[in-house]
C-alpha positions as a Markdown table, in Angstrom:
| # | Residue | x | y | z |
|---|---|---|---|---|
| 1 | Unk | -10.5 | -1.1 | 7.9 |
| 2 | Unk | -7.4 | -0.8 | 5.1 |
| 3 | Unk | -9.5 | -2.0 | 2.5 |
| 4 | Unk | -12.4 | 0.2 | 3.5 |
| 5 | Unk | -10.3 | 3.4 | 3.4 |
| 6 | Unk | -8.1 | 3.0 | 0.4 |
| 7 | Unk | -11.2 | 2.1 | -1.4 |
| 8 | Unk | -12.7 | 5.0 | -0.2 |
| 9 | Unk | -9.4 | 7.3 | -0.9 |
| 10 | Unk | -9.3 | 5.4 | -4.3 |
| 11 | Unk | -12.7 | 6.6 | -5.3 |
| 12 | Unk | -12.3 | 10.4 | -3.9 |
| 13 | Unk | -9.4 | 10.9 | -5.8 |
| 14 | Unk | -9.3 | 8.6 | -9.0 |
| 15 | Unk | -5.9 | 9.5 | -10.2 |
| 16 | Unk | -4.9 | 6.7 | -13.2 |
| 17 | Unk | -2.1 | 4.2 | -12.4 |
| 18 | Unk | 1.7 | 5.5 | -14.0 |
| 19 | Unk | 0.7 | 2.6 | -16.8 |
| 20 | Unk | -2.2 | 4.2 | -18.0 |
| 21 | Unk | -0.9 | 7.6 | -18.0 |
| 22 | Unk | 1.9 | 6.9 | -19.9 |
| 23 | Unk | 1.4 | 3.9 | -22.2 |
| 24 | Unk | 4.8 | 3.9 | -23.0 |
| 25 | Unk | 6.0 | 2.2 | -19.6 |
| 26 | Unk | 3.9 | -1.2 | -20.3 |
| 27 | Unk | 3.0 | -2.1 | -16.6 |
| 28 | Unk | 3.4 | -5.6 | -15.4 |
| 29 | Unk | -0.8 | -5.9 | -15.3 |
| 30 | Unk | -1.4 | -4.2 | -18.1 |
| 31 | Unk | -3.1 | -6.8 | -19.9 |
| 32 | Unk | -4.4 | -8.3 | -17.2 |
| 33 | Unk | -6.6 | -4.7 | -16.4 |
| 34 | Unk | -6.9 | -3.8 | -20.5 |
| 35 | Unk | -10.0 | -1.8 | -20.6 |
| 36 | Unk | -10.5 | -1.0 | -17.2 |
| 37 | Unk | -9.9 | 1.9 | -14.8 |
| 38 | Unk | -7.5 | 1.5 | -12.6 |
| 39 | Unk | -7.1 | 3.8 | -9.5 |
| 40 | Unk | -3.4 | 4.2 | -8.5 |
| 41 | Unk | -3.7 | 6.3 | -4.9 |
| 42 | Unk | -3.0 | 5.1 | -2.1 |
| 43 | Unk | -1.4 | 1.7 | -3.0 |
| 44 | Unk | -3.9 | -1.2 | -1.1 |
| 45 | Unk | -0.7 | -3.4 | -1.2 |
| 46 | Unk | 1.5 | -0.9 | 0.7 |
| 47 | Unk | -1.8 | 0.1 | 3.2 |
| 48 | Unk | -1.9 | -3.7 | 4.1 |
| 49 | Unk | 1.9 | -4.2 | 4.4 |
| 50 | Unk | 1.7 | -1.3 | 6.7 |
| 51 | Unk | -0.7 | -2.0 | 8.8 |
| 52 | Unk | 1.0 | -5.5 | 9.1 |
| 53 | Unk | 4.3 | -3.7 | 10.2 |
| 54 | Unk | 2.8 | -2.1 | 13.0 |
| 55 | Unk | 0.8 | -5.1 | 14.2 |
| 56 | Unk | 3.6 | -7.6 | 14.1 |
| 57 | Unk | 6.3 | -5.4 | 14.9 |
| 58 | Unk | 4.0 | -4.4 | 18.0 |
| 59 | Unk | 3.9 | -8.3 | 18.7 |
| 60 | Unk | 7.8 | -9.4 | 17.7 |
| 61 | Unk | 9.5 | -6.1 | 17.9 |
| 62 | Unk | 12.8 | -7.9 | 17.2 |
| 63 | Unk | 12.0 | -8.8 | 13.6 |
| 64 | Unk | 10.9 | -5.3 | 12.9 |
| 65 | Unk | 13.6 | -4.3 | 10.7 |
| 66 | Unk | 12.8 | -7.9 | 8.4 |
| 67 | Unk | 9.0 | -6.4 | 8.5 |
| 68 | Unk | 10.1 | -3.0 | 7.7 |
| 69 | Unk | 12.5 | -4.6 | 4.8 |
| 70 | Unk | 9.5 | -7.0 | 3.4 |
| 71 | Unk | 7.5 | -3.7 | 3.5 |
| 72 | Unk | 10.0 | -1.6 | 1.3 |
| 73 | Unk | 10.3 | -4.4 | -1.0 |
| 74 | Unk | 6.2 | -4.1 | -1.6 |
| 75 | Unk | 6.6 | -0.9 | -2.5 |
| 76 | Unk | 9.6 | -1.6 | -4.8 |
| 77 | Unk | 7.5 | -3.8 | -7.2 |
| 78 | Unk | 4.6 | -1.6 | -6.8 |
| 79 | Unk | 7.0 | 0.9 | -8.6 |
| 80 | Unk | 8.8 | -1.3 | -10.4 |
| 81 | Unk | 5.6 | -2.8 | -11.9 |
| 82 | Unk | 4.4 | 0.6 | -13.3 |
| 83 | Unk | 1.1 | 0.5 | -11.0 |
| 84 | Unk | 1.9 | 3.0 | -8.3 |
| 85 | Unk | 3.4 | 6.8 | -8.1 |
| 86 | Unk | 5.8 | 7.0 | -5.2 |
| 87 | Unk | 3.4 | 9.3 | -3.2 |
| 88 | Unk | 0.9 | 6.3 | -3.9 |
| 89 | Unk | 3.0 | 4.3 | -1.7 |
| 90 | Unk | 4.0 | 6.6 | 0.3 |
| 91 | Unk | 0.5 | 7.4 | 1.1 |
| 92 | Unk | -0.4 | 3.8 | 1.5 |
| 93 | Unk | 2.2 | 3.2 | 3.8 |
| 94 | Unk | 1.5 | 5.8 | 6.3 |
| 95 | Unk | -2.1 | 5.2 | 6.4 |
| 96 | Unk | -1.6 | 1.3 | 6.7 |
| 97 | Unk | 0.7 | 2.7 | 9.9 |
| 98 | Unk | -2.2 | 4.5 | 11.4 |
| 99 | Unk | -4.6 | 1.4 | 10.7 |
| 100 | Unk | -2.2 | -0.7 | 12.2 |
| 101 | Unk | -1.1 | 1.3 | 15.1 |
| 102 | Unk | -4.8 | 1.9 | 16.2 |
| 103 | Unk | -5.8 | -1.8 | 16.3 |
| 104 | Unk | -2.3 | -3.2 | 18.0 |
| 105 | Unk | -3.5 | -0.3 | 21.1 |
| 106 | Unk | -7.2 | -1.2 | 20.6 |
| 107 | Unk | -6.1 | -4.6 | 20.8 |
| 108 | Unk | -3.8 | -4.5 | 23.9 |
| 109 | Unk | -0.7 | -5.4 | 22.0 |
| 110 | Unk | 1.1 | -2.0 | 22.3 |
| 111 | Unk | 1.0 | 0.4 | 25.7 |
């Protein structure tokens, strides 16, 4: 369901990653994604490390603050990397939550 709506988001609003925008910050893929288009919002790494942090934390709520840390740390080289906008990851986060949240009640995990 993550990959199925950032994709979708991805395509609706086709805004270039920080990289392309602004050559001079020489993203960490760069060459790896010379010549191509590159859709920077939401972030699909940040979407699936939030949907993960409501599914585990859901199943080991004591490590939530280690899932919550691994998430922020996503997002840090997302940044880092030149590939995402904060509100990219910001975005990817939150609707990663939602994903998340939905299938840990669908699921029975949560109450």
């Amino acid at each position: 369901m993550g990959g199925t709506l950032q994709t979708t988001a991805k395509r609706r609003y086709n805004r270039r990653s920080p990289y392309q925008a602004d050559p001079s910050l020489h993203g960490l893929n760069q060459a790896k994604f010379a010549g191509q288009a590159r859709q920077s919002y939401p972030s699909k790494h940040t979407v699936y490390a939030g949907a993960g942090v409501a599914v585990l934390g859901s199943v080991a709520p004591h490590l939530r603050a280690e899932f919550d840390w691994f998430t922020d740390e996503i997002a840090y080289s997302r940044l880092y990397g030149a590939g995402h906008y904060p509100s990219d990851l910001t975005a990817g986060v939150y609707l990663g939550t939602l994903i998340g949240d939905y299938e840990a009640r669908k699921n029975g995990l949560t109450s």
